[in-house]
Predicted model as a PDB file, atoms N, CA, C, CB and O in Angstrom, pLDDT in the B-factor column:
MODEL        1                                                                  
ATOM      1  N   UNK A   1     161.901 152.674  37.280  1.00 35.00           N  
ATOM      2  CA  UNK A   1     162.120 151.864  38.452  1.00 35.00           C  
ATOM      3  C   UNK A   1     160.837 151.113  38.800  1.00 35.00           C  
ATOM      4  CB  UNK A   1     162.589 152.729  39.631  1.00 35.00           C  
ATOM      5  O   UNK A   1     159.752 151.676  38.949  1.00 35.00           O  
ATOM      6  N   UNK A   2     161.050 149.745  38.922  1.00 45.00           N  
ATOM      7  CA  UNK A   2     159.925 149.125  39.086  1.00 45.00           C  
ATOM      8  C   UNK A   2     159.853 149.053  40.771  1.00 45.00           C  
ATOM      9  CB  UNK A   2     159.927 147.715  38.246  1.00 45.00           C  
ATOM     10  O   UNK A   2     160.733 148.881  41.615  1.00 45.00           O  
ATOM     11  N   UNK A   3     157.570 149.382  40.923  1.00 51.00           N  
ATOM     12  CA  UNK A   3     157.577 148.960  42.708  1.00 51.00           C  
ATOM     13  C   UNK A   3     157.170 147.648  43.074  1.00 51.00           C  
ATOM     14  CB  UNK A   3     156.526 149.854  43.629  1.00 51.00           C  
ATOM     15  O   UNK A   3     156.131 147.113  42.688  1.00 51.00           O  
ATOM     16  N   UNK A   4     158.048 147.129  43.855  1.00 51.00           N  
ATOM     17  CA  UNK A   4     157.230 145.518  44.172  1.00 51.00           C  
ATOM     18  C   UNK A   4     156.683 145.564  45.668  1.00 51.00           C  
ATOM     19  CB  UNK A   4     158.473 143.966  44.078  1.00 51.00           C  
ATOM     20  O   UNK A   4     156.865 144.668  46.492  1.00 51.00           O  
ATOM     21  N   UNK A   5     155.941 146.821  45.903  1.00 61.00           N  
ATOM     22  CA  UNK A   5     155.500 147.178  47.040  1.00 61.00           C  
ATOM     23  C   UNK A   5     153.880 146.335  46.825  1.00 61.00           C  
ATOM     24  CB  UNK A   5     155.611 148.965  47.249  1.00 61.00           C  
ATOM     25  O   UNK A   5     153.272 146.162  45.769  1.00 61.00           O  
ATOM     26  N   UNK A   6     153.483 145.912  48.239  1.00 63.00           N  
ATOM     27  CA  UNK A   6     152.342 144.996  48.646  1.00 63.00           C  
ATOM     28  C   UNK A   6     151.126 146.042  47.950  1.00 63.00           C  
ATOM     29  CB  UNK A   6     152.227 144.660  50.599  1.00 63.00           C  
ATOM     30  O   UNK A   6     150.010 145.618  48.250  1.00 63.00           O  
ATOM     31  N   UNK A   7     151.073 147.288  47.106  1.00 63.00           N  
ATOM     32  CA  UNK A   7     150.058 147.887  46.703  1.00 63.00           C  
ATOM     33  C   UNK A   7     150.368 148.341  45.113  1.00 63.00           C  
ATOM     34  CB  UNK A   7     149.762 148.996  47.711  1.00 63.00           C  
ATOM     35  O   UNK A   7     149.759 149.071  44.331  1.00 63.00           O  
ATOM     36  N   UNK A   8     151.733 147.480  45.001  1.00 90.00           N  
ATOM     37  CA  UNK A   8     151.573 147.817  43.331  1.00 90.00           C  
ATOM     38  C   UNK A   8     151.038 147.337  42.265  1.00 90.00           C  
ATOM     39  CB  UNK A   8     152.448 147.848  42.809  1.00 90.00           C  
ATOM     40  O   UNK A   8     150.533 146.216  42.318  1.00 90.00           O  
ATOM     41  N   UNK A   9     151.032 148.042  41.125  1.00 92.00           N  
ATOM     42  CA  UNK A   9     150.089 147.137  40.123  1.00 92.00           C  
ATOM     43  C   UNK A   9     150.784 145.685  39.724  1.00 92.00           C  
ATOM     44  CB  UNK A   9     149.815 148.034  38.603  1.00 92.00           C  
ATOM     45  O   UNK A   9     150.228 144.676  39.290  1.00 92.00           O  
ATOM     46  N   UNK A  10     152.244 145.923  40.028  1.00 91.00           N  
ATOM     47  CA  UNK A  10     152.502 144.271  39.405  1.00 91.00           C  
ATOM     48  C   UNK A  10     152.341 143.260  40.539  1.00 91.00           C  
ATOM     49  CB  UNK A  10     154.193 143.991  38.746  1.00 91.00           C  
ATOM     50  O   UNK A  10     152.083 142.063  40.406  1.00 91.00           O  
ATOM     51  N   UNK A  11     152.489 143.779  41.411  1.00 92.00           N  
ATOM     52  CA  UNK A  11     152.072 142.862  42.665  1.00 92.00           C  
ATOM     53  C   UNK A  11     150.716 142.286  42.989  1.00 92.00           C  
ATOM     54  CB  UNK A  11     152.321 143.566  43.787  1.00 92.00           C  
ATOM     55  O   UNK A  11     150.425 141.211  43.514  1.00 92.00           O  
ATOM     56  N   UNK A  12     150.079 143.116  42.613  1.00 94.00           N  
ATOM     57  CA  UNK A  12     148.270 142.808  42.614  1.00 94.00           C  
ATOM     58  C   UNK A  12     147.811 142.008  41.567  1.00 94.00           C  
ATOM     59  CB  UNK A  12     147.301 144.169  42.419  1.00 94.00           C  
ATOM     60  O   UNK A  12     146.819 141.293  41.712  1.00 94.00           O  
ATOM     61  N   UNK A  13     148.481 142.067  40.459  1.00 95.00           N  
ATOM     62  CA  UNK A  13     148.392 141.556  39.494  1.00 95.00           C  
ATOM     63  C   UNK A  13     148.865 139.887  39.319  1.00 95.00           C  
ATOM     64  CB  UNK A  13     148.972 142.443  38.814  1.00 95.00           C  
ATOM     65  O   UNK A  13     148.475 139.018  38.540  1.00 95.00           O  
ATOM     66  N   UNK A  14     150.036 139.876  40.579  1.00 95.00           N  
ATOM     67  CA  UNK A  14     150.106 138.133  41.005  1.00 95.00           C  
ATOM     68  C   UNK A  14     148.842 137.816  41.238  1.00 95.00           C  
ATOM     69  CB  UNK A  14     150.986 137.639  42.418  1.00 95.00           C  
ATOM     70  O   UNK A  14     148.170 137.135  40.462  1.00 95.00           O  
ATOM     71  N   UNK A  15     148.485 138.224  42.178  1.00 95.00           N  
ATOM     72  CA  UNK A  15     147.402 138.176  43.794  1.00 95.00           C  
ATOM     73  C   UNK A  15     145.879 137.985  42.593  1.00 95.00           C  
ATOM     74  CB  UNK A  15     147.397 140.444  45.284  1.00 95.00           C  
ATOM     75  O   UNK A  15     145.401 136.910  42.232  1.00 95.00           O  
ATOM     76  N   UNK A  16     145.500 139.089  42.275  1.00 97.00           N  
ATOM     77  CA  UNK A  16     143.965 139.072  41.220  1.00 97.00           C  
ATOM     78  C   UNK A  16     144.121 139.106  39.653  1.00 97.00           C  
ATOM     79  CB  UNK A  16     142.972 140.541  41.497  1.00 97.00           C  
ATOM     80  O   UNK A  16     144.066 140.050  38.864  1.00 97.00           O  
ATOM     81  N   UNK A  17     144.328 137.789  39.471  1.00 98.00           N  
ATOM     82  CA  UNK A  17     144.267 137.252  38.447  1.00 98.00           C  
ATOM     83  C   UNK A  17     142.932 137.615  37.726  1.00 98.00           C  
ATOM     84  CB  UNK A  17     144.511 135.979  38.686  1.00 98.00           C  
ATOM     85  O   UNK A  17     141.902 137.760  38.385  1.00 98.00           O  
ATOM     86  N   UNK A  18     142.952 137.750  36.476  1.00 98.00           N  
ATOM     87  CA  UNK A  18     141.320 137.680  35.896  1.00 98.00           C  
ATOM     88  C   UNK A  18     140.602 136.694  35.788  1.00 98.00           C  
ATOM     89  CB  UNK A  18     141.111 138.031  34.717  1.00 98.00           C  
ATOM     90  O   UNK A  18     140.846 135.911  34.870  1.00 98.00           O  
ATOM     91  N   UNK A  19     139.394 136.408  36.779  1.00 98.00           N  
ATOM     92  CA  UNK A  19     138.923 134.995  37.445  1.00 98.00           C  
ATOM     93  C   UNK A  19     138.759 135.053  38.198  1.00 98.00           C  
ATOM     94  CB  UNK A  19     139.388 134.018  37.568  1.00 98.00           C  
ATOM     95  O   UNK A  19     137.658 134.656  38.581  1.00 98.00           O  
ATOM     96  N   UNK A  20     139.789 135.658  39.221  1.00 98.00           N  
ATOM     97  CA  UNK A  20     140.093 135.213  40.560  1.00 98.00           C  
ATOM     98  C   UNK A  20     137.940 135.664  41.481  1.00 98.00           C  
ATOM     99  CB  UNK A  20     142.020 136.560  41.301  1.00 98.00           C  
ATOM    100  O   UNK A  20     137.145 136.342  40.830  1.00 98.00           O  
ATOM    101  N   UNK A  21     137.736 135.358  42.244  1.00 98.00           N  
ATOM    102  CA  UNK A  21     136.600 135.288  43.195  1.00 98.00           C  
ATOM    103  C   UNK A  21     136.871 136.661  44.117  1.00 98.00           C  
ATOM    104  CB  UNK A  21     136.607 133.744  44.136  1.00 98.00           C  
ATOM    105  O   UNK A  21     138.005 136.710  44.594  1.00 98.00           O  
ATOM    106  N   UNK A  22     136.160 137.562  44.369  1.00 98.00           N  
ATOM    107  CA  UNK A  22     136.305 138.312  45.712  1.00 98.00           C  
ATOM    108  C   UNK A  22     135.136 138.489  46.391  1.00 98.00           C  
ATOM    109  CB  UNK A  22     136.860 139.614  45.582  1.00 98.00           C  
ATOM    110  O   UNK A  22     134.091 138.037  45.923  1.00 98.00           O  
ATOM    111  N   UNK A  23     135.154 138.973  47.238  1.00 98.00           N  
ATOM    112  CA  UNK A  23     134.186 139.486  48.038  1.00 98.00           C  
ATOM    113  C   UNK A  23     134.108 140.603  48.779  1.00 98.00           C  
ATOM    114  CB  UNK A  23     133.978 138.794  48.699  1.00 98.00           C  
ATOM    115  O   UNK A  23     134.709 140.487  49.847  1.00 98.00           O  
ATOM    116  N   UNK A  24     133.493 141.833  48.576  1.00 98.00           N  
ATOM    117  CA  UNK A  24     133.433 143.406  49.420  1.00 98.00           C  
ATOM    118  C   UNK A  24     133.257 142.483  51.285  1.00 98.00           C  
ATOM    119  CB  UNK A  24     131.331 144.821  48.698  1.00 98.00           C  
ATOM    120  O   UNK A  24     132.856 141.374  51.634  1.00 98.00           O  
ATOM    121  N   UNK A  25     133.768 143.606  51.969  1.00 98.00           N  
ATOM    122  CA  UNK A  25     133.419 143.539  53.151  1.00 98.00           C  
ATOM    123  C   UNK A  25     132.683 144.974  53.102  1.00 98.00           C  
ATOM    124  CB  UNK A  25     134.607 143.243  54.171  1.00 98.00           C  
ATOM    125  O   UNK A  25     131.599 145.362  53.538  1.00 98.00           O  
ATOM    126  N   UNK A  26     133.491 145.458  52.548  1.00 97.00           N  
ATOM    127  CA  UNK A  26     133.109 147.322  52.934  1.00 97.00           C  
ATOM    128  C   UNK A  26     133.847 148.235  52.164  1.00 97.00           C  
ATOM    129  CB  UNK A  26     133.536 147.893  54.574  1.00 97.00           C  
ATOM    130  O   UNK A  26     135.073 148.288  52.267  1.00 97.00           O  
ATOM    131  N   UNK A  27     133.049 149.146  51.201  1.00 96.00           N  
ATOM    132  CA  UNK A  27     133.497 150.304  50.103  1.00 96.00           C  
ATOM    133  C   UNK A  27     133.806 151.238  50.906  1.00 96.00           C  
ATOM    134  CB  UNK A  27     132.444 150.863  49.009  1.00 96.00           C  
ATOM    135  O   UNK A  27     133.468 151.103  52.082  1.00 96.00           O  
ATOM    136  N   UNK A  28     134.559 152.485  50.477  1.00 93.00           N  
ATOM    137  CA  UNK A  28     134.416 153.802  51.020  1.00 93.00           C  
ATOM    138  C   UNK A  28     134.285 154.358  49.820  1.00 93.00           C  
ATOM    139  CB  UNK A  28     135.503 154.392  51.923  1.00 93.00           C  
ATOM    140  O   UNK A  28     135.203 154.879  49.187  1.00 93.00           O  
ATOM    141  N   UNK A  29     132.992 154.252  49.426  1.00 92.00           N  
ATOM    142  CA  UNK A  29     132.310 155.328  47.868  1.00 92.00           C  
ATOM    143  C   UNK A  29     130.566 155.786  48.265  1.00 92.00           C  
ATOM    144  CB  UNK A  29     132.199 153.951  45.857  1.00 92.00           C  
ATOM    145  O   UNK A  29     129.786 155.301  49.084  1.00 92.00           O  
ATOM    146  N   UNK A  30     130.442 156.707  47.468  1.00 94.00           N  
ATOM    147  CA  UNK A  30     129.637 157.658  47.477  1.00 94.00           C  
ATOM    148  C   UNK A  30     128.253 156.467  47.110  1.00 94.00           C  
ATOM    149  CB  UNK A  30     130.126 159.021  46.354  1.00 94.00           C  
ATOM    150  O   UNK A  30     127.133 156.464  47.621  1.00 94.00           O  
ATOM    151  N   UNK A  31     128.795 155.556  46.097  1.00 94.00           N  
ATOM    152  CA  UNK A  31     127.370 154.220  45.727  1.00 94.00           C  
ATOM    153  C   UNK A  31     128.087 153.124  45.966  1.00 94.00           C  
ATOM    154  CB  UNK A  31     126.596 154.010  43.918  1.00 94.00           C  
ATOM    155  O   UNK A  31     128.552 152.487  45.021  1.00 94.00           O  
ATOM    156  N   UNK A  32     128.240 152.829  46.965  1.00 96.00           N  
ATOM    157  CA  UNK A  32     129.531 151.662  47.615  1.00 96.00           C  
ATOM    158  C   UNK A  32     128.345 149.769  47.028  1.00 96.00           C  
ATOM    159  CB  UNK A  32     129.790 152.030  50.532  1.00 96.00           C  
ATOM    160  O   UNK A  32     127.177 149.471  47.281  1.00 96.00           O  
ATOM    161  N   UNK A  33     129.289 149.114  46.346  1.00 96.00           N  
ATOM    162  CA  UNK A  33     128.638 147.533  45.757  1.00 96.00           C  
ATOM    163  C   UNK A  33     128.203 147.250  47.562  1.00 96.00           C  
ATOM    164  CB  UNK A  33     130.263 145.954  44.739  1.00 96.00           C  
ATOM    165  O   UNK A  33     128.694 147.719  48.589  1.00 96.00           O  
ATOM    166  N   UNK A  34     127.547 146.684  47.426  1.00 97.00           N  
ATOM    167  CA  UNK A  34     126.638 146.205  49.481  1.00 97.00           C  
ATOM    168  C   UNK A  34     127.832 144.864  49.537  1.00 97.00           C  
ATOM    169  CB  UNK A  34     123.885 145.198  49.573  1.00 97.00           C  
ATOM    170  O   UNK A  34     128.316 144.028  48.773  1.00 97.00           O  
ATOM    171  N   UNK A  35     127.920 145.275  50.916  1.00 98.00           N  
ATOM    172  CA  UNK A  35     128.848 144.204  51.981  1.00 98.00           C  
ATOM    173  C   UNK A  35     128.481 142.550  51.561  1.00 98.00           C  
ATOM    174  CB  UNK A  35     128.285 144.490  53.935  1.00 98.00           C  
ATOM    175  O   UNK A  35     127.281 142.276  51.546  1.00 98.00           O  
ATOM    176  N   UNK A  36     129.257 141.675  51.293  1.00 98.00           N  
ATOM    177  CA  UNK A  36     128.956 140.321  51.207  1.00 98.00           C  
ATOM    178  C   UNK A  36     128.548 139.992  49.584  1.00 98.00           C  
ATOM    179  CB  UNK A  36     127.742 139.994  52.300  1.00 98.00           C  
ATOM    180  O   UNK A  36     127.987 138.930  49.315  1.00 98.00           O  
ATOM    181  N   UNK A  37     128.825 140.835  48.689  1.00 98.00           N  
ATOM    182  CA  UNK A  37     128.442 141.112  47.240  1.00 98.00           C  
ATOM    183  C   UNK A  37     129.711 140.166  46.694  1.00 98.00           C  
ATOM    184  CB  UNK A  37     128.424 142.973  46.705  1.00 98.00           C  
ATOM    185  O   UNK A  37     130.865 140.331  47.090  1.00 98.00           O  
ATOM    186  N   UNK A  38     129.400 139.374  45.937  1.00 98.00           N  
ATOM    187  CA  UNK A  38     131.014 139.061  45.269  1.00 98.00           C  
ATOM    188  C   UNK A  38     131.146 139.055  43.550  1.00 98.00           C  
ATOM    189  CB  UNK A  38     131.549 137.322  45.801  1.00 98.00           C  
ATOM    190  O   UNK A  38     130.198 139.266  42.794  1.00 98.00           O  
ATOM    191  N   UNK A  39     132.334 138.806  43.193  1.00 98.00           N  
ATOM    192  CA  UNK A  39     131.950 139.351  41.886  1.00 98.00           C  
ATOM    193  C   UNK A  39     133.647 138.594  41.664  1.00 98.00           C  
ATOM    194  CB  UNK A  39     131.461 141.413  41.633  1.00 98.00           C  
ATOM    195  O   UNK A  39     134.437 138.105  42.472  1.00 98.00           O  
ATOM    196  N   UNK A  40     133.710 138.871  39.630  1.00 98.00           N  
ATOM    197  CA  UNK A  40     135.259 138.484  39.565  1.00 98.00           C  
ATOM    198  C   UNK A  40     136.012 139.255  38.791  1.00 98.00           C  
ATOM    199  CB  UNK A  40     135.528 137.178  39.081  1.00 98.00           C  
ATOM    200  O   UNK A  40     135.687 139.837  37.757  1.00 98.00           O  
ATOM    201  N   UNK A  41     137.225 139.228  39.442  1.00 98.00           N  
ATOM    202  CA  UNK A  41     138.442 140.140  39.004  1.00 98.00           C  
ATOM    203  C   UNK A  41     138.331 139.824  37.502  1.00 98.00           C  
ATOM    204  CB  UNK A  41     140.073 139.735  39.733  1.00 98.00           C  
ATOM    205  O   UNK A  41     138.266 138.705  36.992  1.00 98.00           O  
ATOM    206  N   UNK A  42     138.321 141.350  36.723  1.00 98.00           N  
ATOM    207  CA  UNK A  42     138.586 141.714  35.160  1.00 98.00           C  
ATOM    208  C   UNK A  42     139.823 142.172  34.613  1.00 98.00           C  
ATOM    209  CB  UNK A  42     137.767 142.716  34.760  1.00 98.00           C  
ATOM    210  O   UNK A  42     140.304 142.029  33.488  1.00 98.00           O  
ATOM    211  N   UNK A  43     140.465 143.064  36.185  1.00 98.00           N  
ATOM    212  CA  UNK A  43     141.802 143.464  35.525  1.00 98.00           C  
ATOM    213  C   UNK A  43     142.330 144.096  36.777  1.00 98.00           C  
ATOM    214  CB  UNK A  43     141.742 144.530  34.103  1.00 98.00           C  
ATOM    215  O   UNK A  43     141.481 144.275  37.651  1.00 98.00           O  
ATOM    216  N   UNK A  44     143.576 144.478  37.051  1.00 97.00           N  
ATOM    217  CA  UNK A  44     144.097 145.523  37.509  1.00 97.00           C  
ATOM    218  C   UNK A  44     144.571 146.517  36.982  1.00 97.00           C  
ATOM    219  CB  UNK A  44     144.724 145.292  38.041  1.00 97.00           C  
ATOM    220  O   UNK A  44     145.487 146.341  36.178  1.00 97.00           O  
ATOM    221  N   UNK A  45     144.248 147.458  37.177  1.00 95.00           N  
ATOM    222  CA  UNK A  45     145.228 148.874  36.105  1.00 95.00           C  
ATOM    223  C   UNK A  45     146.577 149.158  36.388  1.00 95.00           C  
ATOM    224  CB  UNK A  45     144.644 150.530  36.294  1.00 95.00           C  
ATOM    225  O   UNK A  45     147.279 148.468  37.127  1.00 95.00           O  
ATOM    226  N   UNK A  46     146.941 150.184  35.794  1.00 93.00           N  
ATOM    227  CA  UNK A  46     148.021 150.675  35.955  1.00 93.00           C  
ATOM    228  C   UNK A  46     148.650 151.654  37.302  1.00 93.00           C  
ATOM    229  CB  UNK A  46     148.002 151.212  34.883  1.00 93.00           C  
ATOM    230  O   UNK A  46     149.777 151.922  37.719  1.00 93.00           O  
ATOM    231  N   UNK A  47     147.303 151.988  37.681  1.00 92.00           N  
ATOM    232  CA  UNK A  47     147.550 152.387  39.015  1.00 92.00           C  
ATOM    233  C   UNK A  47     147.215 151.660  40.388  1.00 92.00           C  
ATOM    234  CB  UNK A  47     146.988 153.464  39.058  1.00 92.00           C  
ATOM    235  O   UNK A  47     147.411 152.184  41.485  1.00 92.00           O  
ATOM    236  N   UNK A  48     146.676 150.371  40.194  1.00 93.00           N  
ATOM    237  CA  UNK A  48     146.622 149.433  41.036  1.00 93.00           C  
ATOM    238  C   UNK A  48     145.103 149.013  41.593  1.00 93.00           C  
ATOM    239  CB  UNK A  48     147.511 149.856  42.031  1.00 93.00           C  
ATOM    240  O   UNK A  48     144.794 148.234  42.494  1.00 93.00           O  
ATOM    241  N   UNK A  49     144.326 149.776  40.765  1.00 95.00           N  
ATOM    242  CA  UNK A  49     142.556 149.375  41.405  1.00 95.00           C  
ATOM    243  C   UNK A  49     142.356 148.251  40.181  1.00 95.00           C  
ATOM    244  CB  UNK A  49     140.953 151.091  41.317  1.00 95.00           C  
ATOM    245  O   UNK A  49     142.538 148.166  38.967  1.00 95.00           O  
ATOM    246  N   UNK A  50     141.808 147.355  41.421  1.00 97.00           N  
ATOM    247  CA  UNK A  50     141.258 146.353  41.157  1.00 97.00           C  
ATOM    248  C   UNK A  50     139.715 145.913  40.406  1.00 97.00           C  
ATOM    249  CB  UNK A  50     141.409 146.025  42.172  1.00 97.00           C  
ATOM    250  O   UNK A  50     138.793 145.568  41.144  1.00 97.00           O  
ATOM    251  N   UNK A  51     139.543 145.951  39.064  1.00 98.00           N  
ATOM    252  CA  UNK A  51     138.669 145.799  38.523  1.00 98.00           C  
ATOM    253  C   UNK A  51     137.304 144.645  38.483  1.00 98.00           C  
ATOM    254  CB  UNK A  51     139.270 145.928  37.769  1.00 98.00           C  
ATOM    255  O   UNK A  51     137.268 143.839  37.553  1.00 98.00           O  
ATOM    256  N   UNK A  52     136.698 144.640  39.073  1.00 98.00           N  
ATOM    257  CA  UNK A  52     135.644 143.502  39.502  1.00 98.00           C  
ATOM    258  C   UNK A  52     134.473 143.723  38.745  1.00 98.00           C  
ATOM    259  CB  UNK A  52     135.233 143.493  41.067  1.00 98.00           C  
ATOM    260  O   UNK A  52     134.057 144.876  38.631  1.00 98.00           O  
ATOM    261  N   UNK A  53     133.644 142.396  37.997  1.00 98.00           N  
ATOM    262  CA  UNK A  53     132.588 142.682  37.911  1.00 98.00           C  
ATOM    263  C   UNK A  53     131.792 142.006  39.034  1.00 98.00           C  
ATOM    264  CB  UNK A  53     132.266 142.479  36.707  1.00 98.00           C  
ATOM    265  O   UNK A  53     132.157 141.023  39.677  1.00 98.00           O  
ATOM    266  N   UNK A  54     130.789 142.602  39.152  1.00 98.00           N  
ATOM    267  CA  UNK A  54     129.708 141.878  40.539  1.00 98.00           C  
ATOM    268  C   UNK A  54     128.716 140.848  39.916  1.00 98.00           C  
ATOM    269  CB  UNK A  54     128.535 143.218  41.435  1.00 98.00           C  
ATOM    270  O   UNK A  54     128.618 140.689  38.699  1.00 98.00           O  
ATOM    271  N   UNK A  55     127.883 140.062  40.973  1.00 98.00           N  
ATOM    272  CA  UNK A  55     127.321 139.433  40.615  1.00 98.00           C  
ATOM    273  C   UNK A  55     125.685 139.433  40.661  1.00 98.00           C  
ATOM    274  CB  UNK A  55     127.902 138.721  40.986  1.00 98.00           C  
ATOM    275  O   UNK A  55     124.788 138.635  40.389  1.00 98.00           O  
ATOM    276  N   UNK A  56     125.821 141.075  41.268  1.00 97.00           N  
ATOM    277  CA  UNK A  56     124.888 141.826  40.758  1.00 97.00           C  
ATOM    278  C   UNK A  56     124.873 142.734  39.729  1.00 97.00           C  
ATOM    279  CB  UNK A  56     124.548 142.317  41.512  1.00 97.00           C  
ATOM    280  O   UNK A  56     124.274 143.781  39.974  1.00 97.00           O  
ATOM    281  N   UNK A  57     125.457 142.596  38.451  1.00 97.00           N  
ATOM    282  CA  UNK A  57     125.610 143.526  37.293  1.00 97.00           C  
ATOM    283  C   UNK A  57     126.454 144.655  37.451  1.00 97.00           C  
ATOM    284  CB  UNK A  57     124.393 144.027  36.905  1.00 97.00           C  
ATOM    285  O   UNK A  57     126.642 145.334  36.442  1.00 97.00           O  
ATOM    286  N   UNK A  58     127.340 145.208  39.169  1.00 97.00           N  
ATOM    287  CA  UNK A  58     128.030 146.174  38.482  1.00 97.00           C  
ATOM    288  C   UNK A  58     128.866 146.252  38.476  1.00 97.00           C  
ATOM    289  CB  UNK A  58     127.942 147.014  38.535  1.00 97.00           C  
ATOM    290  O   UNK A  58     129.326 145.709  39.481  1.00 97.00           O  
ATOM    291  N   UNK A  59     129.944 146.862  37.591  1.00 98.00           N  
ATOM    292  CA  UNK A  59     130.970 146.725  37.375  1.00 98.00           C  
ATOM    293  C   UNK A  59     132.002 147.896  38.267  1.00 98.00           C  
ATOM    294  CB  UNK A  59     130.919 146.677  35.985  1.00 98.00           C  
ATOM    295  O   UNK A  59     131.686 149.085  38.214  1.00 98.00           O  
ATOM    296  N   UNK A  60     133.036 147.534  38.942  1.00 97.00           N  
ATOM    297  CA  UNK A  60     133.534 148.888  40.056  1.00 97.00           C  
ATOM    298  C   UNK A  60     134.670 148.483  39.963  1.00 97.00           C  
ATOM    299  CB  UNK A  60     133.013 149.112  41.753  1.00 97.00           C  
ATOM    300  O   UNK A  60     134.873 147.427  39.363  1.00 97.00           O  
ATOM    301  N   UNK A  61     135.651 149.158  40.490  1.00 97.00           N  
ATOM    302  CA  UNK A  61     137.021 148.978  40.940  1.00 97.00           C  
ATOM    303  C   UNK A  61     137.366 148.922  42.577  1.00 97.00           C  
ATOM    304  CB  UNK A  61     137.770 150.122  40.320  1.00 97.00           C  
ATOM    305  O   UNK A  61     136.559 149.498  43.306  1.00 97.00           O  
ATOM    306  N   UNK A  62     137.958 148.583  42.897  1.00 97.00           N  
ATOM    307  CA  UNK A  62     138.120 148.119  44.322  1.00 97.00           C  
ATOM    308  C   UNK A  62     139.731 148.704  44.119  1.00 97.00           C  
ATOM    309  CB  UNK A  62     137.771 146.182  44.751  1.00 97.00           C  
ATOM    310  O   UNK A  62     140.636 148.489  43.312  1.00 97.00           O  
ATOM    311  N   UNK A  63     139.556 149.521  45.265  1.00 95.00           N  
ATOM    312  CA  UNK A  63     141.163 150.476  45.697  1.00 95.00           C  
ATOM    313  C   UNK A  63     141.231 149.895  47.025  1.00 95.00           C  
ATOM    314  CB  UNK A  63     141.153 152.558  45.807  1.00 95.00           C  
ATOM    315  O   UNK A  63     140.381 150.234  47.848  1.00 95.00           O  
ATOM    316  N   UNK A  64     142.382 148.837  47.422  1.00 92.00           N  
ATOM    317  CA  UNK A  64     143.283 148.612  48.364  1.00 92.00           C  
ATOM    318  C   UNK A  64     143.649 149.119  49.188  1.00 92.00           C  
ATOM    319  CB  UNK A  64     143.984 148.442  48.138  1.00 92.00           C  
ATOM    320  O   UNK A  64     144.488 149.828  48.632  1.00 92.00           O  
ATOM    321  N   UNK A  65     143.713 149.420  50.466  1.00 89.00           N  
ATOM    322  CA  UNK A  65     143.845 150.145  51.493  1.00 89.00           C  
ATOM    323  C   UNK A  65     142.865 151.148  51.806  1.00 89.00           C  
ATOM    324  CB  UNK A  65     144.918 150.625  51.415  1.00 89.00           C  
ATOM    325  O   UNK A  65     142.954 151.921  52.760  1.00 89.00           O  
ATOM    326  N   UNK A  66     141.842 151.108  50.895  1.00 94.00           N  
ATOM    327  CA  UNK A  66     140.792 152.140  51.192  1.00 94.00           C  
ATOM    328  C   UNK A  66     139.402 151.408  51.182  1.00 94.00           C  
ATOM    329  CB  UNK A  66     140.827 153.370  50.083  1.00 94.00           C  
ATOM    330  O   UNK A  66     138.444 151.997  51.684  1.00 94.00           O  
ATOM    331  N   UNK A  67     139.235 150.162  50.642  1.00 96.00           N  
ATOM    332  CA  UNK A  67     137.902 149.144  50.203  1.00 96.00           C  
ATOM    333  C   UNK A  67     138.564 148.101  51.215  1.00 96.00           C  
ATOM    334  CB  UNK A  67     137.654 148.512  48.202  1.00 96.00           C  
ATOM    335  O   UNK A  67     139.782 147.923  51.202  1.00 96.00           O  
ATOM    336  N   UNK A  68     137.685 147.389  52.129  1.00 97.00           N  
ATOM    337  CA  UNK A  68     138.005 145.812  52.455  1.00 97.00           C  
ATOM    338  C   UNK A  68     137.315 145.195  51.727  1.00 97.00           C  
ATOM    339  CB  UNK A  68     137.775 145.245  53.784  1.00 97.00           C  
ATOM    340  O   UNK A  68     136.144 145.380  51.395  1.00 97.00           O  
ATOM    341  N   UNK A  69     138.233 144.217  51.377  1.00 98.00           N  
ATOM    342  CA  UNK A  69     137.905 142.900  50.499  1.00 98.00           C  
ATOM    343  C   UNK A  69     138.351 141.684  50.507  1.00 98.00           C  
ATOM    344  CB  UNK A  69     138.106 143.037  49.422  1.00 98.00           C  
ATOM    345  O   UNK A  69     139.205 141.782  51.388  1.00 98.00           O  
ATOM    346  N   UNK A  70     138.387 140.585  50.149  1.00 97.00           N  
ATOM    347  CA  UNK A  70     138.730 139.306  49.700  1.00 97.00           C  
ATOM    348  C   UNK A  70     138.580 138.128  49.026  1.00 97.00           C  
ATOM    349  CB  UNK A  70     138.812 139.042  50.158  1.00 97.00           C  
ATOM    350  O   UNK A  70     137.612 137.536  48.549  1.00 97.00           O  
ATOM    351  N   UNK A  71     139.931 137.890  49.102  1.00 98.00           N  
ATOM    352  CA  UNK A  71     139.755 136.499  47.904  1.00 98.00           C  
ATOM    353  C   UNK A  71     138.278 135.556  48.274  1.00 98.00           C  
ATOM    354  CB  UNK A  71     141.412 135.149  48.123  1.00 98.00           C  
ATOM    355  O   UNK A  71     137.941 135.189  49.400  1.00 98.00           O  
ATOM    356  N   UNK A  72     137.936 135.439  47.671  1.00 97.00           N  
ATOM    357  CA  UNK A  72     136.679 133.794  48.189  1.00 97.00           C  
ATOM    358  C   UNK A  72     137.574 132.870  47.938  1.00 97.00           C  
ATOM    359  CB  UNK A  72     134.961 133.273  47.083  1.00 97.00           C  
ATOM    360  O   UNK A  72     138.241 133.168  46.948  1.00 97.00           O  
ATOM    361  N   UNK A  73     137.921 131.700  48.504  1.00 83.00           N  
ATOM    362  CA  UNK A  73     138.522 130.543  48.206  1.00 83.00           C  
ATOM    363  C   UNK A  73     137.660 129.118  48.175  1.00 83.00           C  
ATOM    364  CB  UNK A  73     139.554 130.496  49.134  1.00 83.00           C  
ATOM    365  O   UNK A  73     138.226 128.060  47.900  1.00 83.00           O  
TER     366      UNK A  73                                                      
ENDMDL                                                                          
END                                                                             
């Protein structure tokens, strides 16, 4: 059964394209990327975290409902 819920992987996968621009507002991790950091979508997985590299070298996943973030436009 497929979910087309606003936090699934195929849904996110419209939304963060590989390319797409984001920007952290705010992690909830133990070495959280710093606020105002932006970086670009690499992938979404299968469980729905959002794969970013930064544009400070690191590479993290960004989990939805638990990380604020956004598109840069």
């Amino acid at each position: 059964m497929k979910d087309y819920g606003k936090n699934s992987a195929a849904y996110l996968r419209t939304l963060y394209k590989p390319g797409v621009r984001v920007v952290v507002l705010k992690m909830d991790d133990p070495w959280p990327v710093e606020a105002g950091t932006q970086g670009s979508v690499d992938h979404v997985d299968d469980i729905g975290t959002i794969h970013v590299k930064f544009d400070n070298g690191r590479f993290i996943g960004l989990i939805p409902d638990i990380d604020a973030f956004e598109i840069v436009s």
